[in-house]
C-alpha positions as CSV (number, residue, x, y, z in Angstrom):
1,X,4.5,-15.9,6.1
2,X,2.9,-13.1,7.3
3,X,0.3,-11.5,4.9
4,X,-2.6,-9.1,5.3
5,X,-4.7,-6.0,4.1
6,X,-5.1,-3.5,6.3
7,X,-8.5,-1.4,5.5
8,X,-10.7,0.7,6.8
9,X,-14.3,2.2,6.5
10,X,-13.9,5.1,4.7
11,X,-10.5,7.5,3.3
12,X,-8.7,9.6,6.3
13,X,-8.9,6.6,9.1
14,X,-5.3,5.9,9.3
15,X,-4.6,3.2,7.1
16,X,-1.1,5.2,6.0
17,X,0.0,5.6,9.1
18,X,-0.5,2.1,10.4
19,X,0.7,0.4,7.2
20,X,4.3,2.3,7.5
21,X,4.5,1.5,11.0
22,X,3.7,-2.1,10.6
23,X,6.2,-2.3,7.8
24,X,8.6,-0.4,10.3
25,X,7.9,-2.6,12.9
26,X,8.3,-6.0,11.0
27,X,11.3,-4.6,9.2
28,X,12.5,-4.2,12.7
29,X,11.5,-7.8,13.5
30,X,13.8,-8.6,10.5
31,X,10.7,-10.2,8.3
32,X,11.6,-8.9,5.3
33,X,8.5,-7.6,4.5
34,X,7.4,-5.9,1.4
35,X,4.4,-3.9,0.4
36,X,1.4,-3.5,-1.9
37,X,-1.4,-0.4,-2.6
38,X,-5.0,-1.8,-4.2
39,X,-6.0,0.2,-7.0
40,X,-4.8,3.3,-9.0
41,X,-2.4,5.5,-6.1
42,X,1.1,6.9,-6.4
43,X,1.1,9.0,-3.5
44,X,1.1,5.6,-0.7
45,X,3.6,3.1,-2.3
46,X,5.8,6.3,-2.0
47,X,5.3,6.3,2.1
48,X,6.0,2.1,1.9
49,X,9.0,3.3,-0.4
50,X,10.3,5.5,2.3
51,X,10.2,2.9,4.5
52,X,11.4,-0.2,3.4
53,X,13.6,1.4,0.3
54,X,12.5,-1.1,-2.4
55,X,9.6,-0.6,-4.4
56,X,5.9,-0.8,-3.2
57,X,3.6,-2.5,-6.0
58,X,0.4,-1.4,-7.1
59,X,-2.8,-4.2,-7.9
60,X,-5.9,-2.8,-9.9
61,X,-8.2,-5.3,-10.8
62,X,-10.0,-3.3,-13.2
63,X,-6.6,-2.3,-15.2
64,X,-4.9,-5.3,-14.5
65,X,-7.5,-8.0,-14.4
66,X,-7.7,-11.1,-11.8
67,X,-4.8,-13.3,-13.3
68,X,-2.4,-10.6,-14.2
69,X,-2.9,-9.4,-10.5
70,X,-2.2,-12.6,-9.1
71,X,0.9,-13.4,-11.1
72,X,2.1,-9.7,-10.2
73,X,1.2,-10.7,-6.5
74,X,3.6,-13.8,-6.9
75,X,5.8,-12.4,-8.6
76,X,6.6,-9.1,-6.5
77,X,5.8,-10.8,-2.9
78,X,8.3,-13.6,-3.6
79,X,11.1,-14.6,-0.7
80,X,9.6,-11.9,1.8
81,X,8.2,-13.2,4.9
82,X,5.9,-10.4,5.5
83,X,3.3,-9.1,2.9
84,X,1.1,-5.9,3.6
85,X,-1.2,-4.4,1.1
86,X,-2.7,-0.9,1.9
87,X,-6.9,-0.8,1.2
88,X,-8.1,2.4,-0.7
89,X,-11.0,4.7,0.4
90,X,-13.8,2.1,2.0
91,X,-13.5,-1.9,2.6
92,X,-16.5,-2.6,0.1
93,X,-16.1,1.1,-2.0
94,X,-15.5,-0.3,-5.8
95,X,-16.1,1.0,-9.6
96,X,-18.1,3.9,-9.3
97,X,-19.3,3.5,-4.9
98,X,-21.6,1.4,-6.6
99,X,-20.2,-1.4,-6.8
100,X,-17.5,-3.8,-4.9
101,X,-15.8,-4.7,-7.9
102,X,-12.1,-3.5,-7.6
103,X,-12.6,-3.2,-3.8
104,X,-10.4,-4.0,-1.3
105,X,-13.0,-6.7,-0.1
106,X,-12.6,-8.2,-4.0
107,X,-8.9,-8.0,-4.0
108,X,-8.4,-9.6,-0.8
109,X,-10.8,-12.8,-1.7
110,X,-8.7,-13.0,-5.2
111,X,-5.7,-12.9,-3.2
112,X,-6.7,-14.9,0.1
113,X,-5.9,-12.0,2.4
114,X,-7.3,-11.8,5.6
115,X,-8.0,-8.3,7.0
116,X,-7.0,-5.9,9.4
117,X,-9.7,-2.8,10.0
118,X,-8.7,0.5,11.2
119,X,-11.1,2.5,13.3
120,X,-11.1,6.3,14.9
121,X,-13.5,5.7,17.8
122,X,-14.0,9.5,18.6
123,X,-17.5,10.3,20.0
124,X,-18.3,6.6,20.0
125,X,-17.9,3.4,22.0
126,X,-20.2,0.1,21.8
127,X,-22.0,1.9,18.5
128,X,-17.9,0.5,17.3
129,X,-18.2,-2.7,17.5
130,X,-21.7,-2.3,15.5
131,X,-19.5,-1.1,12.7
132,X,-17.1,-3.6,13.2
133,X,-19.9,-7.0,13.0
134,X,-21.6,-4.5,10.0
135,X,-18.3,-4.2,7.6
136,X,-17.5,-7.8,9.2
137,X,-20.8,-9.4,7.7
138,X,-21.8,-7.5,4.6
139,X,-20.5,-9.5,2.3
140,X,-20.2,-13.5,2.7
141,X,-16.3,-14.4,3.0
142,X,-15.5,-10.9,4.7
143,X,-12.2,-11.7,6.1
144,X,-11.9,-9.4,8.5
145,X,-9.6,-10.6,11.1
146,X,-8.4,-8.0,13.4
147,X,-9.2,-4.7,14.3
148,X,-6.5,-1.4,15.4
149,X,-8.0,1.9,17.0
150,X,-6.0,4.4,15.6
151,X,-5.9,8.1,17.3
152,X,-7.2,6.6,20.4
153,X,-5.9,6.6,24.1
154,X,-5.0,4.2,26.5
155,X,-7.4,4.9,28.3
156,X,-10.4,4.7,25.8
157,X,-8.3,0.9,24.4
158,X,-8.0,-0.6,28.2
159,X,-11.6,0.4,28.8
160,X,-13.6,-0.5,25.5
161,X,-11.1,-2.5,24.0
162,X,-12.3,-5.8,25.3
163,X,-15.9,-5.3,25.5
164,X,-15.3,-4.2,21.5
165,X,-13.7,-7.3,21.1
166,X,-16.3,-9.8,22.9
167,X,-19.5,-7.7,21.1
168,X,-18.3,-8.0,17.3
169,X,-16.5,-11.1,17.8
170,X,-13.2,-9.8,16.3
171,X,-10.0,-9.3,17.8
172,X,-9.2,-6.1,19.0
173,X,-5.2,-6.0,18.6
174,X,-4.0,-2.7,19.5
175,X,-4.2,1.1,19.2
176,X,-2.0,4.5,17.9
177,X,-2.3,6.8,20.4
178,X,-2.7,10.8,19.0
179,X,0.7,11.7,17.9
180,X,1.6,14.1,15.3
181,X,3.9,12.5,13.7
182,X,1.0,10.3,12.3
183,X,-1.0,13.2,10.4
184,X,0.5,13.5,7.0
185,X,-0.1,16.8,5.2
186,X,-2.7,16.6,2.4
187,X,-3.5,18.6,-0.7
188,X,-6.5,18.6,-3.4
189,X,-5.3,15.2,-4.7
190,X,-4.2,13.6,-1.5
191,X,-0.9,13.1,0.8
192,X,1.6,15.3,-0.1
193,X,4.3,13.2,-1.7
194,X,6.7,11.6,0.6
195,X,10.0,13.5,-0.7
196,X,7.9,16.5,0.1
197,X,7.5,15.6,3.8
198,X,10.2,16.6,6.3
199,X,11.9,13.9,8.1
200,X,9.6,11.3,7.1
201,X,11.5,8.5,7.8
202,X,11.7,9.9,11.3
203,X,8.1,10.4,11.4
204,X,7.5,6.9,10.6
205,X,10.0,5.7,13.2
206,X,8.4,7.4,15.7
207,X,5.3,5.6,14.9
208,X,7.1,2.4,15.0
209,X,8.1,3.0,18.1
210,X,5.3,3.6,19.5
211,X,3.1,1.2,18.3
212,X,5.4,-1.6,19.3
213,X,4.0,-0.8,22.1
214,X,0.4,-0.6,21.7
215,X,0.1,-2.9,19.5
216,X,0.1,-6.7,20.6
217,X,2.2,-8.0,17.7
218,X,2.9,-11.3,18.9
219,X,-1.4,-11.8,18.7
220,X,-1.5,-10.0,15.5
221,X,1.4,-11.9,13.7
222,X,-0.3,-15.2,14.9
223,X,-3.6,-14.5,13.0
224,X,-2.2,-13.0,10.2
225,X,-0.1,-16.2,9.4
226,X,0.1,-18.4,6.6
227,X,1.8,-21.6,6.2
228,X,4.3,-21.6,3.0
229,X,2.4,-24.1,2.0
230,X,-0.6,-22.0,1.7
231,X,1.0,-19.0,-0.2
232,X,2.1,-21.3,-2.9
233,X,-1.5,-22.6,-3.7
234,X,-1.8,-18.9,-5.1
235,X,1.1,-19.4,-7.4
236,X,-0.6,-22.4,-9.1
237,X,-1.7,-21.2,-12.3
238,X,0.4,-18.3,-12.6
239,X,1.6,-17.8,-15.6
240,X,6.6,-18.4,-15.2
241,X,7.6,-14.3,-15.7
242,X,9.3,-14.1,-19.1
243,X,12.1,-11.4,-18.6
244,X,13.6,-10.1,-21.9
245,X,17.1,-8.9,-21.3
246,X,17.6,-5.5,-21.8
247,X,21.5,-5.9,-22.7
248,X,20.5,-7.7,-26.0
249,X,22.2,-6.1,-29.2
250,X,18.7,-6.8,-30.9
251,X,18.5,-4.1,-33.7
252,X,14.5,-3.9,-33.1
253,X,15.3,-2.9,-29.1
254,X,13.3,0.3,-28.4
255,X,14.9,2.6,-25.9
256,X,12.7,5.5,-23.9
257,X,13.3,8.2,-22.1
258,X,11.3,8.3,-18.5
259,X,10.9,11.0,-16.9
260,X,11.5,11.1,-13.3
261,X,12.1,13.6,-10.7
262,X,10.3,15.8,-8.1
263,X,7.6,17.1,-10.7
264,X,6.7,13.6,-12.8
265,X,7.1,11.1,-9.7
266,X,3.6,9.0,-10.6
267,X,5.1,6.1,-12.1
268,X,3.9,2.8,-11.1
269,X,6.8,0.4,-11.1
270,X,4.5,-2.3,-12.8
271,X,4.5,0.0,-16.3
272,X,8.2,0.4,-16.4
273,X,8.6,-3.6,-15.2
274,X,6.6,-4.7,-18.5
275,X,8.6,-2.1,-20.8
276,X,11.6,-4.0,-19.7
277,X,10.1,-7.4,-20.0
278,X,9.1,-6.5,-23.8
279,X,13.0,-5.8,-23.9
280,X,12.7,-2.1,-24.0
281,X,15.7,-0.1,-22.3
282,X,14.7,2.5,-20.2
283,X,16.6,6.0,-20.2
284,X,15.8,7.9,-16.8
285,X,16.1,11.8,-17.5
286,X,15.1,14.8,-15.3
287,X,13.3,17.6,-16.9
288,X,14.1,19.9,-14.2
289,X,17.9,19.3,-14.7
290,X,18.7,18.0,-18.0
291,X,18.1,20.8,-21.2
292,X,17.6,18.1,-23.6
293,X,16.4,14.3,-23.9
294,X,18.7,11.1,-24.0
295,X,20.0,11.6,-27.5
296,X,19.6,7.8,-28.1
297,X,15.8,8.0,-27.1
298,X,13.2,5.9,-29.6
299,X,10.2,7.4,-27.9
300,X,9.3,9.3,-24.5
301,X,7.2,8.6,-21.3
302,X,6.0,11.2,-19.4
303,X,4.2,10.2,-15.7
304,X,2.1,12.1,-14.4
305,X,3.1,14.2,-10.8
306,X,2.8,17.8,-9.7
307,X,4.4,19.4,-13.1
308,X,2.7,23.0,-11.8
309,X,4.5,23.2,-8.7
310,X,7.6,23.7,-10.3
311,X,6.7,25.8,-13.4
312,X,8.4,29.1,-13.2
313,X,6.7,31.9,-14.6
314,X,8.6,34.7,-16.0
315,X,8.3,37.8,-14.1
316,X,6.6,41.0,-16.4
C-alpha cells in the first residue's frame, strides 16, 4: 500500500494542486487510491471529490480525538491501495500556532504516515534545502520523506535538484512546472469551491499529465510504501464499526432533513456517517429548489457554505 501526507511549510505552497494530481496520477496507475484532509476544511475534500468521485474524509484530532481518528482512518482507507491525506496551513502549525497539537506533524505520528514536503523555491536555492533539514529536524520522529518543488522549472529542478537532495539528506522527487491550470481561484475563506471552478476536472488532468512527467513516481511510490502487514498494525485496537440499518421499521427512528446544494455544501461526510450509524435516515433537500422541507422530517440540519451568494434581494 501506498500511503502518505503531503505538507508543506506554510498555506498557498501547493499542497492542492499536487494532492489532486497525485490522486490523478495513481488513479491512472489503477491504485485505487482514496483521500483524506487533516483538520476542519470543506473546501479540499471537494477538489479530492472531483477527482476520484467518492468521498474525501476529514481527521481532526481535536474534534475527533486520537482513537476515533484512527478507527475513521481504518475504516474509510480500507481495500484502497493508495492513501493520501492533504496537510493544512504549516507541517508543525497546531491549536492556536502555538502549539503542534492537531498538526499535520501530530496526525501523521498517530497515523504512521511518512511525509512528502512541497516547496516554491522562487528567489532561493541552497537556503532550500536549509528549510528542508529545519522542518526535517524540529521535532524528533519528523517523517519527512520526500520532497516536490512545485511552480519550478526544469531548469531550476535539473540544476539544484540534486545538490538539494545531497545537502538536506531528503529525496528530492520531482517538480510542477508553472502552469495555470494549477492556481485555483481563492476568496476571503479560501479556494473557491470546486463546483464553482470551470472545467476542474480538466484542470486537474492537465496537472496529471504533466507531472507524470516531472515527477519520478516509480522513486516516490517506493518510499511511500507499506507492507499490508504494516497497515493492519494500525487497525489493532480499533474499535469493529457498528452500522445501524437505516431500513429498520423501528418506531424511535429519527429522520432529518440535510441540506445540500450549491449554497450549504460544508458537510463533512463523517457527521452524516454517524447519523446513519445511530440509525437515523437522512432526507437530502435543496433550499434553492425545493419550497418546503421533507414532510416526513423529525428535525433539520443545516451545513454551513456560501448561503449569501445566492440570496436574492428584492429590487426597490
Amino acid at each position: 500500500m501506498i500511503r502518505m501526507m503531503i505538507t508543506a511549510p506554510a498555506s498557498g505552497t501547493g499542497k492542492t494542486a499536487v494532492t489532486c494530481g497525485l490522486l490523478a496520477l495513481m488513479s491512472k496507475r489503477e491504485q485505487n487510491p482514496c483521500a483524506f484532509k487533516c483538520g476542519p476544511d470543506y473546501i479540499d475534500p471537494m477538489f479530492h471529490r472531483s477527482v476520484l468521485g467518492i468521498e474525501s474524509h476529514n481527521l481532526d484530532l481535536f474534534l475527533a480525538g486520537e482513537n476515533r481518528v484512527r478507527e475513521m482512518f481504518a475504516r474509510y482507507s480500507h481495500g484502497h491501495e493508495a492513501v493520501i491525506c492533504e496537510g493544512v496551513m504549516g507541517y508543525y502549525d497546531g491549536l492556536g500556532g502555538r502549539s503542534a497539537i492537531a498538526s499535520p506533524w501530530h496526525l501523521s505520528r498517530i497515523l504512521d504516515l511518512p511525509c512528502l514536503l512541497v516547496l516554491r523555491p522562487k528567489g532561493s536555492a541552497l537556503t532550500l534545502a536549509a528549510v528542508i533539514r529545519g522542518i526535517a529536524r524540529f521535532r524528533e520522529d519528523a517523517r519527512i520523506a520526500g520532497v516536490i518543488l512545485n511552480d519550478c522549472s526544469k531548469g531550476f529542478f535539473d540544476t539544484y535538484g540534486p545538490m538539494l537532495e545531497e545537502e538536506s539528506g531528503v529525496p528530492v522527487l520531482g517538480y510542477l512546472p508553472h502552469i495555470e491550470e494549477a492556481s485555483f481561484e481563492s476568496r476571503h475563506l479560501g479556494l473557491m469551491t470546486a463546483g464553482e471552478i470551470d472545467g476542474l476536472r480538466e484542470r486537474i488532468g492537465r496537472i496529471a499529465s504533466v507531472m507524470e512527467k516531472s515527477v519520478d513516481m516509480d522513486r516516490l511510490q517506493n518510499i511511500f510504501a507499506a507492507p499490508a502487514e504494516h497497515m493492519a498494525e494500525l487497525h489493532v485496537g480499533v474499535a469493529p464499526h457498528i452500522h445501524v440499518s437505516a431500513e429498520t421499521d423501528s418506531p424511535s427512528k429519527a429522520r432529518i432533513a440535510v441540506a445540500r446544494d450549491e449554497a450549504f455544501s460544508f458537510i463533512y461526510t463523517e457527521s452524516l456517517d454517524a447519523m446513519r450509524d445511530a440509525g437515523a435516515e437522512l432526507l437530502f433537500f435543496s433550499p434553492l429548489r425545493d419550497r418546503t422541507l421533507p414532510e416526513e422530517a423529525d428535525g433539520l440540519y443545516l451545513p454551513g457554505g456560501y448561503p449569501e451568494l445566492y440570496l436574492k434581494i428584492p429590487s426597490g
